[in-house]
ZADO-1210 file (C-alpha; in nm, 4 decimals, padded with zeros to 6 digits):
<atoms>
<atom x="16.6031" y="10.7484" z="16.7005" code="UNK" pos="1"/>
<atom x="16.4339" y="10.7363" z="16.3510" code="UNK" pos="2"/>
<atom x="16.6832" y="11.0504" z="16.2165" code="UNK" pos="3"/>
<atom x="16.9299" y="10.8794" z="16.3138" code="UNK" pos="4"/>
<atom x="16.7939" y="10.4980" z="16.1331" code="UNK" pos="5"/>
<atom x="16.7278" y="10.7300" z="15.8438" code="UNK" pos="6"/>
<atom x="17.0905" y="10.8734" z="15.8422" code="UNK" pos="7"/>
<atom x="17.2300" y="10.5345" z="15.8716" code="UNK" pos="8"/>
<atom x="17.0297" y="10.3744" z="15.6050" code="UNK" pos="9"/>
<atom x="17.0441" y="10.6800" z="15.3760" code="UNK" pos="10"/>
<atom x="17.4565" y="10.6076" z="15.4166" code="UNK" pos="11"/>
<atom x="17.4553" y="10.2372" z="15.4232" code="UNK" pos="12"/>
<atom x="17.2347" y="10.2215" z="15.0491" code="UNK" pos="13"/>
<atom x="17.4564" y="10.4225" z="14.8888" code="UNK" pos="14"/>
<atom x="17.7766" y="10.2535" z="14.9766" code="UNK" pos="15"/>
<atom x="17.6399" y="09.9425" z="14.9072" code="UNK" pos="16"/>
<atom x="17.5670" y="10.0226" z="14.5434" code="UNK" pos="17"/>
<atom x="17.9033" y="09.9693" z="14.5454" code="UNK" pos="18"/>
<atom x="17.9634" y="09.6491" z="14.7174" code="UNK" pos="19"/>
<atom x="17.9177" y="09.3099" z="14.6239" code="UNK" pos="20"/>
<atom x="17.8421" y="09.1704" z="14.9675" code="UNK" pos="21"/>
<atom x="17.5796" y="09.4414" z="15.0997" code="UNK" pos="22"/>
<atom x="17.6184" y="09.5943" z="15.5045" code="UNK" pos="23"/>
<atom x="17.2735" y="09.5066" z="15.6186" code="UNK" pos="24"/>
<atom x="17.1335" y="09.6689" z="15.9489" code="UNK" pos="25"/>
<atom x="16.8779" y="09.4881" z="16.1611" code="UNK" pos="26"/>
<atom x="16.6711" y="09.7014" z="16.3978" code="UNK" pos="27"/>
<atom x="16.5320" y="09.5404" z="16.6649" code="UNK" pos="28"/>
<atom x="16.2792" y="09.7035" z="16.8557" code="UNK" pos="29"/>
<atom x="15.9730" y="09.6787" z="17.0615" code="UNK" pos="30"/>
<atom x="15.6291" y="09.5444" z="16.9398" code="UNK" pos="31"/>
<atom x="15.4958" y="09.9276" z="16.9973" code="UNK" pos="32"/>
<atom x="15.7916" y="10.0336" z="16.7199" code="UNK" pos="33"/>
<atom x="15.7356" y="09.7175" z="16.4918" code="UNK" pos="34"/>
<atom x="15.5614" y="10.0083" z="16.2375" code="UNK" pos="35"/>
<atom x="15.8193" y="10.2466" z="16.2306" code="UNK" pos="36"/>
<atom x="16.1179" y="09.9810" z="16.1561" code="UNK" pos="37"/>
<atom x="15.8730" y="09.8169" z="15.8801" code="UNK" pos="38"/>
<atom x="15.8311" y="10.1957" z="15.7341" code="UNK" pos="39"/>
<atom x="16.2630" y="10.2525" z="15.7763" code="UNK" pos="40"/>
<atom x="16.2659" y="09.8879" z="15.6258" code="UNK" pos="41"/>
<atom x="16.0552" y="09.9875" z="15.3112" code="UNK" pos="42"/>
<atom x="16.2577" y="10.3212" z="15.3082" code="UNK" pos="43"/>
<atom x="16.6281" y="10.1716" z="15.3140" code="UNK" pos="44"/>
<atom x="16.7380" y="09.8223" z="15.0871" code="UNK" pos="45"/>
<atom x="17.0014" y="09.8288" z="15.3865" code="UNK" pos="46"/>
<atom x="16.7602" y="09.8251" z="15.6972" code="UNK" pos="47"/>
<atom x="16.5905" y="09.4961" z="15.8158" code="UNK" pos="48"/>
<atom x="16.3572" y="09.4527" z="16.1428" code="UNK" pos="49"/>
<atom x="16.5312" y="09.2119" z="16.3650" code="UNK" pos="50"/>
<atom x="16.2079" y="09.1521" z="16.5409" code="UNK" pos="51"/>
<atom x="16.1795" y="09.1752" z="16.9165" code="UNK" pos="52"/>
<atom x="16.4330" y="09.0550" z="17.1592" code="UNK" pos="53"/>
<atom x="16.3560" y="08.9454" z="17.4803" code="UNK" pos="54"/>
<atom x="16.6137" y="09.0550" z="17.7433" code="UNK" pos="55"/>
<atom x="16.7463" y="08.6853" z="17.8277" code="UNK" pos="56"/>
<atom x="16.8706" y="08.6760" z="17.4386" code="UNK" pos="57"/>
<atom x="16.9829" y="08.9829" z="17.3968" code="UNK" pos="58"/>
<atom x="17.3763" y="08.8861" z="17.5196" code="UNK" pos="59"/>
<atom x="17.3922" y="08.6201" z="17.2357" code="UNK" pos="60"/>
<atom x="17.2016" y="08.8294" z="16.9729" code="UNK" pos="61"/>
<atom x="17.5013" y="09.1173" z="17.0519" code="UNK" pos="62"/>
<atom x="17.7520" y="08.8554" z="17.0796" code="UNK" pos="63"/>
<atom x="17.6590" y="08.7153" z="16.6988" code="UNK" pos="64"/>
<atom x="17.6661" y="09.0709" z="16.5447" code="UNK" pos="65"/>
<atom x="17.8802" y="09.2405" z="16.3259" code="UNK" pos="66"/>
<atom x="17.8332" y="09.5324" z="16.5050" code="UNK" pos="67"/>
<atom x="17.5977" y="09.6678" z="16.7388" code="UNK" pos="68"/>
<atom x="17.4388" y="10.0418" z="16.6785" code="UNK" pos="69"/>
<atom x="17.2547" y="10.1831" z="17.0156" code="UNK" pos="70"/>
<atom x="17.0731" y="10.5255" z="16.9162" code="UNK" pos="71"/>
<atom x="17.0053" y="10.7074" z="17.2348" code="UNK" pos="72"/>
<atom x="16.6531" y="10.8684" z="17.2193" code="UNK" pos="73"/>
<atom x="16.6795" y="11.2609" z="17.1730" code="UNK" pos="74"/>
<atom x="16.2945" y="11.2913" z="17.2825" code="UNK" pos="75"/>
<atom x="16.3385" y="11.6192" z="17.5402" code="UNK" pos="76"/>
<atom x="16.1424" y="11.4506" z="17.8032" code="UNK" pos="77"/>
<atom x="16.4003" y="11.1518" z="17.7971" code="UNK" pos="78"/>
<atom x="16.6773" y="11.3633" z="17.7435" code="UNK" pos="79"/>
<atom x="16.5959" y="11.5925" z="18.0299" code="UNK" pos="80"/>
<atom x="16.6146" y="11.2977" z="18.2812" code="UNK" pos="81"/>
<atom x="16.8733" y="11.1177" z="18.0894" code="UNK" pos="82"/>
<atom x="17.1184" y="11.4310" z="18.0411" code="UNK" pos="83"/>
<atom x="17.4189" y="11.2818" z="18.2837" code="UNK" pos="84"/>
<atom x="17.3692" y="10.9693" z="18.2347" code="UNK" pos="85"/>
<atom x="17.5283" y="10.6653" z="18.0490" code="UNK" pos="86"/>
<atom x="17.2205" y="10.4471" z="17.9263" code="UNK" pos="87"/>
<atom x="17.2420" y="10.0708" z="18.0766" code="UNK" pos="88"/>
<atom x="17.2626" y="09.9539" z="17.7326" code="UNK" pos="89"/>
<atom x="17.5517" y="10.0712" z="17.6613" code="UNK" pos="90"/>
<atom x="17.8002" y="09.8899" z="17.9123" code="UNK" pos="91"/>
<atom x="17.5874" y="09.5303" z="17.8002" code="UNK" pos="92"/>
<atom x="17.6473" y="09.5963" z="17.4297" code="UNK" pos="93"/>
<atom x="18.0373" y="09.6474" z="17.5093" code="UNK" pos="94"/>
<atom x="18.0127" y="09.3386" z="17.7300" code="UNK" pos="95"/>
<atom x="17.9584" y="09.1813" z="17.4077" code="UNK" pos="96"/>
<atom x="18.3031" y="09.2007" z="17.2696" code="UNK" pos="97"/>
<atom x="18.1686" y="09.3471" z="16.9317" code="UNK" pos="98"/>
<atom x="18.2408" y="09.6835" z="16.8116" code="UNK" pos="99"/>
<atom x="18.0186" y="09.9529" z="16.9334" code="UNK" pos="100"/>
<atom x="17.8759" y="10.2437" z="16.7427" code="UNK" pos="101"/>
<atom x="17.6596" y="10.4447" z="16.9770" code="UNK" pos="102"/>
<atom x="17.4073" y="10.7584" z="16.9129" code="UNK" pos="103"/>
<atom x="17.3403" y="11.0365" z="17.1681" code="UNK" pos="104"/>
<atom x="17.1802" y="11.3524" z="17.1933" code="UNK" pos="105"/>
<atom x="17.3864" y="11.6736" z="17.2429" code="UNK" pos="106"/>
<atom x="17.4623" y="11.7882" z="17.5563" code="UNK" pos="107"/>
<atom x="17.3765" y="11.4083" z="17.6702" code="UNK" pos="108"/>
<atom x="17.6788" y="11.3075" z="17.9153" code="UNK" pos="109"/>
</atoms>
Protein backbone atom coordinates (compact mmCIF):
# COMPACT_ATOMS: atom_id res chain seq x y z
CA UNK A 1 0.00 0.00 0.00
CA UNK A 2 2.86 2.53 0.73
CA UNK A 3 4.04 2.40 -3.33
CA UNK A 4 1.06 3.08 -4.09
CA UNK A 5 0.58 6.36 -1.14
CA UNK A 6 3.96 7.27 -2.53
CA UNK A 7 2.73 7.26 -6.24
CA UNK A 8 -0.26 9.19 -5.30
CA UNK A 9 1.43 11.80 -3.31
CA UNK A 10 4.45 11.99 -5.65
CA UNK A 11 1.41 12.93 -8.40
CA UNK A 12 -0.82 14.92 -6.22
CA UNK A 13 2.45 17.56 -5.11
CA UNK A 14 3.26 18.21 -8.34
CA UNK A 15 -0.08 19.11 -9.71
CA UNK A 16 -0.76 21.10 -6.95
CA UNK A 17 2.17 23.43 -7.55
CA UNK A 18 -0.10 24.42 -9.89
CA UNK A 19 -3.31 24.93 -8.16
CA UNK A 20 -4.55 27.46 -6.01
CA UNK A 21 -6.86 25.30 -3.93
CA UNK A 22 -4.47 22.19 -3.19
CA UNK A 23 -6.05 18.16 -3.60
CA UNK A 24 -5.22 17.00 -0.15
CA UNK A 25 -5.29 13.14 0.65
CA UNK A 26 -6.08 11.89 4.13
CA UNK A 27 -4.94 8.37 4.98
CA UNK A 28 -6.59 6.81 7.53
CA UNK A 29 -5.22 3.84 8.95
CA UNK A 30 -4.75 1.67 11.91
CA UNK A 31 -2.89 2.67 15.17
CA UNK A 32 -0.16 -0.19 14.10
CA UNK A 33 0.32 2.09 10.61
CA UNK A 34 0.03 5.55 12.45
CA UNK A 35 4.19 5.63 11.64
CA UNK A 36 4.16 4.91 8.20
CA UNK A 37 1.27 7.61 7.25
CA UNK A 38 3.25 10.23 9.60
CA UNK A 39 6.56 9.22 7.44
CA UNK A 40 4.17 9.48 3.79
CA UNK A 41 2.83 12.71 5.60
CA UNK A 42 6.39 14.26 6.07
CA UNK A 43 7.23 12.86 2.52
CA UNK A 44 4.17 14.42 0.48
CA UNK A 45 2.72 18.41 1.21
CA UNK A 46 -0.43 16.52 -0.33
CA UNK A 47 -0.80 13.52 2.20
CA UNK A 48 -2.44 14.03 5.69
CA UNK A 49 -3.18 11.14 8.41
CA UNK A 50 -6.86 11.05 8.87
CA UNK A 51 -6.34 9.28 12.11
CA UNK A 52 -8.13 6.06 12.93
CA UNK A 53 -11.67 5.30 12.10
CA UNK A 54 -13.67 3.16 13.97
CA UNK A 55 -15.97 0.97 11.81
CA UNK A 56 -19.41 2.61 13.08
CA UNK A 57 -18.01 6.06 11.40
CA UNK A 58 -16.60 4.94 8.64
CA UNK A 59 -20.13 5.32 6.34
CA UNK A 60 -20.22 9.11 7.21
CA UNK A 61 -16.41 9.67 6.99
CA UNK A 62 -16.86 8.07 3.10
CA UNK A 63 -20.02 9.82 2.70
CA UNK A 64 -18.19 13.47 3.52
CA UNK A 65 -15.25 12.77 1.09
CA UNK A 66 -14.26 14.04 -2.01
CA UNK A 67 -13.25 10.89 -3.00
CA UNK A 68 -12.39 7.76 -1.48
CA UNK A 69 -8.91 5.84 -2.52
CA UNK A 70 -8.89 1.95 -1.24
CA UNK A 71 -5.25 0.48 -1.99
CA UNK A 72 -5.55 -3.24 -1.90
CA UNK A 73 -2.47 -4.74 -0.09
CA UNK A 74 -0.03 -6.48 -2.68
CA UNK A 75 1.76 -8.34 0.40
CA UNK A 76 2.02 -12.14 -1.36
CA UNK A 77 0.68 -13.74 1.68
CA UNK A 78 -2.56 -11.50 1.37
CA UNK A 79 -2.59 -11.65 -2.15
CA UNK A 80 -2.36 -15.40 -2.29
CA UNK A 81 -5.63 -15.76 -0.23
CA UNK A 82 -7.12 -12.67 -1.60
CA UNK A 83 -6.40 -13.50 -5.45
CA UNK A 84 -10.38 -14.00 -6.48
CA UNK A 85 -11.68 -11.98 -4.37
CA UNK A 86 -13.37 -8.47 -4.21
CA UNK A 87 -12.21 -6.92 -0.75
CA UNK A 88 -15.41 -6.01 1.57
CA UNK A 89 -14.31 -2.54 1.42
CA UNK A 90 -14.88 -2.01 -1.68
CA UNK A 91 -18.79 -2.51 -2.10
CA UNK A 92 -19.08 -0.06 1.46
CA UNK A 93 -16.96 2.69 -0.11
CA UNK A 94 -19.35 2.58 -3.34
CA UNK A 95 -22.28 2.46 -0.91
CA UNK A 96 -21.11 5.81 -0.19
CA UNK A 97 -22.21 7.54 -3.29
CA UNK A 98 -18.67 9.18 -3.74
CA UNK A 99 -16.41 8.44 -6.50
CA UNK A 100 -14.21 5.50 -6.08
CA UNK A 101 -10.59 5.13 -7.02
CA UNK A 102 -9.45 1.67 -6.03
CA UNK A 103 -5.77 -0.07 -5.99
CA UNK A 104 -5.15 -3.81 -6.59
CA UNK A 105 -2.49 -6.10 -7.12
CA UNK A 106 -2.04 -7.84 -10.53
CA UNK A 107 -3.55 -10.84 -11.19
CA UNK A 108 -5.95 -9.84 -8.07
CA UNK A 109 -9.67 -10.62 -9.40
Amino acid sequence: RRAVLEQLGALLDKVNNELEDPYQLYVCAPVSDAAVVGQLANQFESIKFGGTVRQEDLPARLKGSGINVFVESSDQAIRDFTRLSISTKVPEYLAAGRPVIAFGPEGQA
